[in-house]
N, C-alpha and C positions, 0 to 999 in steps of 0.2 A: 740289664736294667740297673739304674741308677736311684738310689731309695734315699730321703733323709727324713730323718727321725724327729720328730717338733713336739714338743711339751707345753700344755695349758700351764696358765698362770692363777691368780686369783681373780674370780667371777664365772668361773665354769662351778663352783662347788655346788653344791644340793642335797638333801637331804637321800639317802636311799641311794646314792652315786656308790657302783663296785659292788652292792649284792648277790646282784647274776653271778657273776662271778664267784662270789664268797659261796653261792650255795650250789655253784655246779664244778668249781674245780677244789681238790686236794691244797694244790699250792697255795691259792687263794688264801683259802683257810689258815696253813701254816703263816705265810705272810702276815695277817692280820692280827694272829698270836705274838708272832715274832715285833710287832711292831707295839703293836699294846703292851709286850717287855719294857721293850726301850722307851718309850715315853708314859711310864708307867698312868698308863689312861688306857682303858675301855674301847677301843677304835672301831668297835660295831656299834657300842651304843653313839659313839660321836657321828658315826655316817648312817644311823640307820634308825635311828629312834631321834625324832623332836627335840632339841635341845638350845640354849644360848651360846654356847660354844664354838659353834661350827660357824659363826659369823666372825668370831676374835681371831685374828689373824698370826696368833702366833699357837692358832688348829687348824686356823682353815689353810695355813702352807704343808703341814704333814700331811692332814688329810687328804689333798688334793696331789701330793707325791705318791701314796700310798696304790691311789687307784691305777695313775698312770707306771707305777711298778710292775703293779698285779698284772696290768695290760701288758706291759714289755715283756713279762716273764710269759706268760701265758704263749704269748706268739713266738718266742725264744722255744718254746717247747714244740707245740705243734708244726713251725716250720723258722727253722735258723735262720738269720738274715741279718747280715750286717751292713749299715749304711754308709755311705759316700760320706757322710755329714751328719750332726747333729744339732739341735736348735731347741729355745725355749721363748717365751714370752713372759719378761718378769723372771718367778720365782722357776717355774718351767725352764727357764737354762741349769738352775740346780738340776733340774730334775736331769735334763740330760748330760750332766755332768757324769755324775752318778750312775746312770746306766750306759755311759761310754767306758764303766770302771774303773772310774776316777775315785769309788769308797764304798765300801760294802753296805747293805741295806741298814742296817741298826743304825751305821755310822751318820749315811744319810739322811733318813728320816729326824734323827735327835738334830742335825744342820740345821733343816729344815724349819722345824721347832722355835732350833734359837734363835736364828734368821725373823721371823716372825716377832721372837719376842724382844730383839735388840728394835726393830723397827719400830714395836707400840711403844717400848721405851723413848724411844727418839723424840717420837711425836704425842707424848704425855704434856696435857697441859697448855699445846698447841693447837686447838681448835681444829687439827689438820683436816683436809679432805680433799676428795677430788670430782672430777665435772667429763662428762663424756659432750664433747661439741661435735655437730653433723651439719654438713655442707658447707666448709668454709675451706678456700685452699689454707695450704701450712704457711705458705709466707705472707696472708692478711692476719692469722691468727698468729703467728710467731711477731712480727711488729708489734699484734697489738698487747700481747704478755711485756715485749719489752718496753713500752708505753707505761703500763700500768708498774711493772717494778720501778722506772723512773720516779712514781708517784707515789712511790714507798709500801707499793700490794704485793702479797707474798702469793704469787701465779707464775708458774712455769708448764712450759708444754713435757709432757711425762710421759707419753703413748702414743707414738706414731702407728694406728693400727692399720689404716687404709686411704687411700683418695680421700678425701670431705671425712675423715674420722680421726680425729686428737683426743686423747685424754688429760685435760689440766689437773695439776694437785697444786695445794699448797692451802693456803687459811684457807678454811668452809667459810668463815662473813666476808673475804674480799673477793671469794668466786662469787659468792651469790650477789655481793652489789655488783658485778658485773654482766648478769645475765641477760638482762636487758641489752646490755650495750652490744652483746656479742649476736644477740639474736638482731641488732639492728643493721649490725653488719654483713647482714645475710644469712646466716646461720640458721637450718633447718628447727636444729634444737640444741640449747643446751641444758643440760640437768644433771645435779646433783643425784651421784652415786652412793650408796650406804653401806659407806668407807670410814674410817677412825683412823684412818692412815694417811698420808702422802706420800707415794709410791715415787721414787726416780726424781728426784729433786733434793736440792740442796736441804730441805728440812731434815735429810737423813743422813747427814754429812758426821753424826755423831756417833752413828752406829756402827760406821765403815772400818777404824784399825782392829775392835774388837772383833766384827765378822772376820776381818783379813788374818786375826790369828786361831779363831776358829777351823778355818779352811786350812791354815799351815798344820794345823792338830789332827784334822780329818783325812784330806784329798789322799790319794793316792799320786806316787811320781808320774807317771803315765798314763796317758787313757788308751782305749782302743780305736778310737777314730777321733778326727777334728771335731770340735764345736765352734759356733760361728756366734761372734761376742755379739750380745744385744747393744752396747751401749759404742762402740766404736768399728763394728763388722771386722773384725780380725779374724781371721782364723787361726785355732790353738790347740795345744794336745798336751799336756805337761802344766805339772803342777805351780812351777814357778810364773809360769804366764797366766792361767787360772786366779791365781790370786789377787794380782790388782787391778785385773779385769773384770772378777768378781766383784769387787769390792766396790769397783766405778760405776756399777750398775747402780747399786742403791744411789746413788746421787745424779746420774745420767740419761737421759730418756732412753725409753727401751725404741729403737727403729725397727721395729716388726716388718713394717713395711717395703724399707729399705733390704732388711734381709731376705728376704724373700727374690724380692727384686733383682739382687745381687746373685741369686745363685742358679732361681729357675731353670736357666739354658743348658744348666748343668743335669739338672734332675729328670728323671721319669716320673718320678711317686712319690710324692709328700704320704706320710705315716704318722697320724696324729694319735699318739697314745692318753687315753685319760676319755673322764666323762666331759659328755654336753657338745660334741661337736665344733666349738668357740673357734679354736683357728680352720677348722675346714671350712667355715663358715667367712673367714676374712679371705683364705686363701681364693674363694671362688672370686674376688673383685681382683685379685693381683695378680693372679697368673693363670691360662688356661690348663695348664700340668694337672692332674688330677690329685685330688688328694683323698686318702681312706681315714675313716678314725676308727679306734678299737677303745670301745665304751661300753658294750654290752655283749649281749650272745649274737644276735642278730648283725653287727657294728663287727663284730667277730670274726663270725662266719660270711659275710661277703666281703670282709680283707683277704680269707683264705682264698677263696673261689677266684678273687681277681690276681691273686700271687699264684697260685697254679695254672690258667687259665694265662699266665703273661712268661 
């Protein structure tokens, strides 16, 4: 069997995400210590109690590492498995960076963080945001992005998640006087997401040499298997390729879709680590391959049964 490893990005987060876990494994726990170190923050009370936090993105990128850690380790323990491939969506290719061994957890997690906080940086003062559109092909909505930058609007395609599913970033007042126009173009729905960010487009083009010397300070020389680049589908293993492949993501749409696409033939079992199910959920439009996620006890325990049972 041919397994690859795929990591949520931001918008899987929620409140109460990775308790199960915190309160039925060892590890768990240690992890969650170990991590509230490094980012000298609270990381139970950030994922488990109420807060404004967990929506600022330079917490909700650790937070959202943390869980799918706990998940990697956990299945690391109860049954070892190393994959064909690794994969992320967004912030989620850190993630499997990181657990391809590409940088120790503390290292990670604090990436993560600045990751986060170089991007609100970026986009300080820029109105940024971004727009989830449904039911339009990519090259009526990709023309008409390059229509409206012609027109001096700051709108790029940023999320390639699935068929009839783009994500635009760029100015929140030049998506929204567009919405109209994109829903006239067929468009099931478009609507603004509750984002302070512009994920994957040139508004992040500021954040890019500092992440890139970040990563030179962090990574590790070698990983333990391939990752496959969200912004150009390379496959890579080495820190020196890591880097400016890294670093083109923040300015480059993430092709989810395309990666997926690209590899399927190859795979038996997509393994989605992290809460909320997000990419098993894109993956059932793209490929009939199965995919498991490990998000809970339950999410867990029928990963294991289907990895013993296969």
């Amino acid at each position: 069997m041919k397994y690859a490893f795929i990591f949520p990005g931001q918008g899987s987060q929620s409140i109460g995400m990775g308790k199960e876990f915190y309160e039925n494994f060892t590890l768990a726990k240690e992890l969650f210590e170990e991590a509230s170190d490094a980012m000298n923050i609270d990381m139970k009370e950030l994922l488990f109690e109420e807060n404004d936090k967990l929506a600022l993105t330079q917490y909700t990128q650790p937070a959202i590492f943390l869980v799918s850690y706990v998940a990697h380790q956990i299945l690391q323990n109860e049954y070892p498995l190393l994959p064909s491939i690794a994969m992320g969506h967004s912030l989620g290719e850190v993630s499997a960076v990181v657990m391809s061994n590409g940088a120790n957890f503390a290292d990670g997690i604090k990436l993560t963080h600045k990751r986060g906080a170089l991007m609100a940086k970026a986009c300080e003062n820029k109105d940024a945001g971004m727009m989830v559109v449904v039911g339009l092909e990519d090259s009526k909505l990709e023309a008409f992005c390059q229509e409206q930058q012609t027109n001096g609007k700051d709108i790029w395609c940023a999320n390639y998640n699935g068929d009839g599913q783009i994500v635009l970033a760029g100015s929140k007042a030049h998506l929204s006087s567009v919405e109209s126009a994109i829903k006239a173009l067929g468009a099931k729905r478009a609507l603004l997401l509750p984002m302070s960010v512009a994920s994957h487009c040139p508004m992040l083009e500021s954040a890019v040499k500092d992440f890139e010397t970040l990563l030179e300070q962090t990574l590790n020389t070698d990983f333990s298997n391939p990752i496959l680049s969200n912004a150009t589908l390379e496959e890579y293993n080495t820190k020196s390729q890591a880097i400016p492949l890294l670093g083109k993501q923040l300015t480059q749409p993430v092709l989810y879709k395309q990666s997926i696409l690209k590899i399927h033939d190859e795979i038996d079992v997509f393994i989605e680590f992290g809460h909320g199910n997000v990419l098993k959920g894109l993956n059932k439009r793209l490929t009939p391959k199965p995919t498991w996620n490990i998000g809970n006890l339950a999410s867990l325990q029928e990963c294991l049964e289907s990895l013993k049972n296969n």
